[in-house]
C-alpha positions as CSV (number, residue, x, y, z in Angstrom):
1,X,0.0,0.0,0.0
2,X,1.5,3.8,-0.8
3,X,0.5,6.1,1.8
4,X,1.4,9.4,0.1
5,X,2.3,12.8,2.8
6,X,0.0,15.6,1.4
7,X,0.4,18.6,2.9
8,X,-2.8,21.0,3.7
9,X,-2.1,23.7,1.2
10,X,-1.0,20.9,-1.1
11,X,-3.1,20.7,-4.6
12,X,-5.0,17.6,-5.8
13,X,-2.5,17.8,-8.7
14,X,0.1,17.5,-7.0
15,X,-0.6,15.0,-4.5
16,X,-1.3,12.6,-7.8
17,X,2.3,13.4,-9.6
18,X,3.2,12.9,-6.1
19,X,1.1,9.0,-6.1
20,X,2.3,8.5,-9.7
21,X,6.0,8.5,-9.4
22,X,5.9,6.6,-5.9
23,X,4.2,4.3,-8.5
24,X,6.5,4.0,-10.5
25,X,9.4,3.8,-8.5
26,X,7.9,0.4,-7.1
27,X,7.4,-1.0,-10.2
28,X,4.5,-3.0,-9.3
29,X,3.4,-2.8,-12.8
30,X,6.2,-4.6,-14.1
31,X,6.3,-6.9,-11.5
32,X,2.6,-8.1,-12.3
33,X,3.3,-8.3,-16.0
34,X,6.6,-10.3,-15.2
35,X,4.0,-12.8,-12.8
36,X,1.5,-13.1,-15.5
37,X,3.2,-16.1,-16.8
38,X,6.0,-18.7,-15.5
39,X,9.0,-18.6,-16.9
40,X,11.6,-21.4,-15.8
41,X,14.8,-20.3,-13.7
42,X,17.1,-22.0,-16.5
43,X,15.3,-19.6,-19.0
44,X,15.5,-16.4,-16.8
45,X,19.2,-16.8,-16.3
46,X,19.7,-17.7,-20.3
47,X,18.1,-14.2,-21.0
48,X,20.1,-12.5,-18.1
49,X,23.1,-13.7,-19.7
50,X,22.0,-12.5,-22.8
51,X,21.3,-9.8,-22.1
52,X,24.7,-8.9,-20.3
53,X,26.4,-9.6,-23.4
54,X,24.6,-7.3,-25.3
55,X,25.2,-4.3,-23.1
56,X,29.1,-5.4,-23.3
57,X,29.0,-5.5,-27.0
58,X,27.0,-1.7,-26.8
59,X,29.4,-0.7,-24.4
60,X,32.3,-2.1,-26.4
61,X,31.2,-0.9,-29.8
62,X,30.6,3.1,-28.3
63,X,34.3,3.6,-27.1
């Protein structure tokens, strides 16, 4: 649960930009898409491997 600090003179506005990026910075979004289906542990390291290499070769390829 977020429990946001709005302060009396505080706008509506900005208590919701405030809600919004507390939301975002928890990701639960992405965590509930990531839940959605199962993925086996020897597939998420596979693509976590992968995907380490490809930010070396970006990395690499940039200097």
């Amino acid at each position: 649960m977020l429990i946001i600090d709005v302060k009396e003179a505080e706008s509506i506005d900005r208590a919701l930009k405030k809600y919004k990026k507390k939301f975002e910075q928890t990701q639960t979004v992405k965590q509930l898409r990531r839940r959605k289906h199962f993925t086996k542990p020897s597939v998420e390291r596979r693509s976590e491997v992968l995907k380490a290499i490809n930010k070396q070769l970006f990395i690499s390829k940039n200097v």
